[in-house]
C-alpha positions in Angstrom: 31.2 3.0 10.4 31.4 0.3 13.1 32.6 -3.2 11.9 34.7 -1.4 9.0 37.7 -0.6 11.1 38.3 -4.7 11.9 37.1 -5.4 7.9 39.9 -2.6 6.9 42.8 -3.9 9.5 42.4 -7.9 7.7 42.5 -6.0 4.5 45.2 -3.7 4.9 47.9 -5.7 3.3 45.7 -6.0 0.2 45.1 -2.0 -0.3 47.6 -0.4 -2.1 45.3 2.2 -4.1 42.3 4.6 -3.0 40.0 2.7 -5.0 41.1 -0.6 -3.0 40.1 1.6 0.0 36.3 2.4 -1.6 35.9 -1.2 -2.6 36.4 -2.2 1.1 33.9 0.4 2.4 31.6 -0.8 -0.4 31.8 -4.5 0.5 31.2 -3.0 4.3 27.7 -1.1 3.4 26.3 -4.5 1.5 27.2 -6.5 4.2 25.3 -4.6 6.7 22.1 -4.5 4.4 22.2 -8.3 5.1 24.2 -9.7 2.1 27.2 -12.2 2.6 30.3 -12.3 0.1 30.2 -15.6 -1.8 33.7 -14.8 -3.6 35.1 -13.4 -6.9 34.5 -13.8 -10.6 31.4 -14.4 -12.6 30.9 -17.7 -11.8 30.9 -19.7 -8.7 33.7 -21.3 -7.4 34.1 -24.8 -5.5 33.1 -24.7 -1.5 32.2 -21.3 -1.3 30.7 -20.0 2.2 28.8 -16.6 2.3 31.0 -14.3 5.1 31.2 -10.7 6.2 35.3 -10.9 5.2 36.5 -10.1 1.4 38.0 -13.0 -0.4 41.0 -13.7 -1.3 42.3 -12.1 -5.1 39.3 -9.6 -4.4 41.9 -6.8 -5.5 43.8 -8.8 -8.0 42.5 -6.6 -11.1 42.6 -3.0 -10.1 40.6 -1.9 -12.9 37.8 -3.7 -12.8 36.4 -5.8 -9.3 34.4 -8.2 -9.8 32.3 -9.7 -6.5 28.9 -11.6 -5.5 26.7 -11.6 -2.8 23.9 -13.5 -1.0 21.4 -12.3 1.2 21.3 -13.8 4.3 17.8 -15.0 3.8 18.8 -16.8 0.2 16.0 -14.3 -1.9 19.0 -12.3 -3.8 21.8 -13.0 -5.3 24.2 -10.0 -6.5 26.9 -9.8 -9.4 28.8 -6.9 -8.7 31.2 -5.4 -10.8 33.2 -1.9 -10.0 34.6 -0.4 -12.8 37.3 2.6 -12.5 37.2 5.3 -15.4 39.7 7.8 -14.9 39.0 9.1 -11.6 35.3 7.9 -10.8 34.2 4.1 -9.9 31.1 3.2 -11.7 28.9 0.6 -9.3 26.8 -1.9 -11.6 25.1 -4.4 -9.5 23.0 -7.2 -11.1 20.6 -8.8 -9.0 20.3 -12.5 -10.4 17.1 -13.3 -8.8 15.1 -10.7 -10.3 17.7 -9.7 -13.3 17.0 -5.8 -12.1 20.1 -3.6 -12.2 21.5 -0.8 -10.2 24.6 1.6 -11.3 25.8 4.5 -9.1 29.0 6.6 -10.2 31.4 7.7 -7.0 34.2 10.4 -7.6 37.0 8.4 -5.7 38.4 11.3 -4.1 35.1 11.9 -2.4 35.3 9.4 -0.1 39.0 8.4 0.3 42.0 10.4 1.2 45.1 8.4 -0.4 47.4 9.6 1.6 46.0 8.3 4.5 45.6 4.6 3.4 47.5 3.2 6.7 45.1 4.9 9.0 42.0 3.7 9.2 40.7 6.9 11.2 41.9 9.7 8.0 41.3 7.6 4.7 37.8 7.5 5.0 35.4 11.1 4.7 32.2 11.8 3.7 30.9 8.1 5.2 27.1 9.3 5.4 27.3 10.2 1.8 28.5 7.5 0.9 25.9 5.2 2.6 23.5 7.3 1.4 24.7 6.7 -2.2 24.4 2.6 -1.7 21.4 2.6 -0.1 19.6 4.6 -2.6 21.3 3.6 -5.8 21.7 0.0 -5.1 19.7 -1.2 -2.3 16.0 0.1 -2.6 16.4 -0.7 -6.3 17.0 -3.9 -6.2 14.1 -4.7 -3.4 11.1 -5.6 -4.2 8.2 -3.7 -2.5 7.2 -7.0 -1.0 10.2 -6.5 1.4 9.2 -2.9 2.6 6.9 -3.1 5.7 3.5 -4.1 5.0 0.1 -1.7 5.9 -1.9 -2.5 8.0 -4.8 -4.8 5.6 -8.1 -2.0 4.7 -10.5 -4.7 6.0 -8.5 -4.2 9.3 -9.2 -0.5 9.4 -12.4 0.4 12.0 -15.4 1.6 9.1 -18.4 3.5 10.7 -21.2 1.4 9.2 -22.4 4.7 7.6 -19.6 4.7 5.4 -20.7 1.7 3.7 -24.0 1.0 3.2 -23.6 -2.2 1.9 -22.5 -3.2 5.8 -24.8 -4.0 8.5 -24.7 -1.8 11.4 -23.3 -3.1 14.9 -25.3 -4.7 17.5 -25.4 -1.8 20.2 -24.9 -2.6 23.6 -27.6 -2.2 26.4 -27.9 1.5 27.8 -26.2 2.9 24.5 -27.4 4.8 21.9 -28.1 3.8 18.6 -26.3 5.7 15.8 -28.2 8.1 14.2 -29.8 7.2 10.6 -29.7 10.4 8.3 -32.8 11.7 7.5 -35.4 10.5 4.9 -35.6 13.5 3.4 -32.6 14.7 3.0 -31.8 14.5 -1.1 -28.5 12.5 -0.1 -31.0 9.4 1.3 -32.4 8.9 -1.9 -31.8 4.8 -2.2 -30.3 4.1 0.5 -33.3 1.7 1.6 -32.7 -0.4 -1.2 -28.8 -0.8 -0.6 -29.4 -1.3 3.0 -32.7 -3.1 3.4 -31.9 -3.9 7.0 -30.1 -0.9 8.3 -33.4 0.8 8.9 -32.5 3.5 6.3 -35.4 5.8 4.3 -35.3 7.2 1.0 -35.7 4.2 -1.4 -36.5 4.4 -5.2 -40.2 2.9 -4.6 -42.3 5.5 -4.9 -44.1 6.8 -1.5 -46.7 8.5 -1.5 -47.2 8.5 2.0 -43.8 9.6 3.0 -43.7 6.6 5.2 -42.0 6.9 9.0 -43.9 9.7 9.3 -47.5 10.3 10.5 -49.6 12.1 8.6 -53.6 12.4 10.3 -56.4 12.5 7.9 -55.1 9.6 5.4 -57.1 6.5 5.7 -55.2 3.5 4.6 -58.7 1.7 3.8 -59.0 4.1 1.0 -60.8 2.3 -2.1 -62.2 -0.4 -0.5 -65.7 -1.8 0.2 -65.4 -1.7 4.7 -62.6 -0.9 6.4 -59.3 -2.7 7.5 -59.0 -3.9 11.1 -57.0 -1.8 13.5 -53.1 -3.0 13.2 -53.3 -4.1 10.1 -51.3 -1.2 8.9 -48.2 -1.0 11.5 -47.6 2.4 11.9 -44.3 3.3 9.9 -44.9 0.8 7.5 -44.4 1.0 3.3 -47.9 1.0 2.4 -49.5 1.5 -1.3 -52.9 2.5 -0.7 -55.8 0.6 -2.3 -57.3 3.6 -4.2 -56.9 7.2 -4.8 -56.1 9.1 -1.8 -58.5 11.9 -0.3 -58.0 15.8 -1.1 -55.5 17.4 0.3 -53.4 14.2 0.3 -48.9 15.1 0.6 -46.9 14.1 -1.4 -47.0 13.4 -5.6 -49.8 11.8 -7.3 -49.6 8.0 -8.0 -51.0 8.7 -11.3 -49.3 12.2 -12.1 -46.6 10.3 -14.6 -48.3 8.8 -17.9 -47.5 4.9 -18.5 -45.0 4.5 -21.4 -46.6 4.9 -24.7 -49.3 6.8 -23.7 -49.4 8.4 -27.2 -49.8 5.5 -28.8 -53.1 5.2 -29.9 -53.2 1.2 -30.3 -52.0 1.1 -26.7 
């Protein structure tokens, strides 16, 4: 626990009981999660400086410590009070800021061997427990998820156009292929032309006859009309409604194979 040994050796004179000991190692853990001990008491006392050192009177009342803390950036302020019951040292930590509270119980013994109080190297055991302990019962409580590392924003994130199809697709660079467009008739197409318009998709809910995209010999797009329309004036892929009725033998379902609404209404 480096930086407890110099914290222990200014507080020596002041530890005359195990739990004096646990207090000091406590103090240590909330310092190095960034907080900075103001002084003692409920209230704030004249001139007080946040520092890394215990005050003075810290270990005045043996039965119940009472300490607060600042964060270094000023978001938290901490009212924390150490209460010994019997044998255990109940941790409840107020965080005025936010008014969330933390509690953690420690069994004294676990974590300090009282005959050993003069030597820093033998009072203290079980150190990674006890950090644990702090930084899970008190620490990640009392944060707001607003501190924890921020993702990476979704709109960030690389999106094959595909996946949405409300997105248009990349400009492609000369000599490289376009991405391929899933096939109109595939059942999974159906509307995508009307989500997309300009993605170049098939399958929209217009209904098409001629299967558009797709040649088909033998239809004549002049169908129902007196003459015939000049060459071009269907482009070949194009959504096209024929004039009239198509010819036998035309693909596809029948323009007039579903009846309007009503149609049994005999004043229609």
């Amino acid at each position: 626990m480096a930086g407890l040994e110099p914290l222990y050796a200014l507080a020596r004179a002041a530890i005359s009981r195990p739990q004096d000991a646990l207090v000091c190692g406590i103090h240590w853990e909330l310092v190095r999660h960034g907080y900075r001990c103001l002084g003692t008491g409920d209230q704030p006392g004249p001139d007080e400086r946040k520092s890394e050192l215990l005050p003075a009177g810290w270990e005045a009342n043996k039965e119940v410590y009472t300490l607060r803390y600042k964060s270094t950036d000023d978001a938290h302020e901490l009212l924390l009070k150490a209460i010994m019951v019997e044998d255990s040292m109940i941790l409840n930590v107020m965080d005025r800021s936010s008014q969330k509270v933390a509690d953690v119980t420690l069994a004294v013994a676990d974590y300090i061997n009282p005959e050993h109080l003069d030597d820093f190297h033998k009072v203290y055991k079980n150190t990674e427990e006890l950090r644990t302990r702090i930084a899970s019962g008190i620490i990640a409580p009392l944060r707001g998820p607003a501190e924890k590392a921020e993702k990476e924003p979704e709109s960030k994130r690389d999106v094959h156009w595909d996946e949405n199809p409300l997105r248009l697709p990349p400009r492609q660079p000369m000599g490289t292929r376009a991405p391929s467009r899933p096939s109109p008739l595939s059942p999974f197409a159906v509307g995508g032309e009307d989500l997309d318009p300009f993605g170049g998709r098939s399958g929209g809910m217009i209904v098409d006859p001629l299967h558009s995209g797709f040649p088909h010999p033998g239809i004549d797009p002049s169908s129902g009309i007196p003459g015939r329309l000049p060459p071009g004036a269907v482009p070949p892929g194009a959504r096209f409604d024929p004039f009239g009725p198509l010819g036998a033998g035309r693909p596809g379902p029948d323009p007039d194979h579903l009846p309007p609404p009503g149609y049994d209404d005999m004043f229609m």
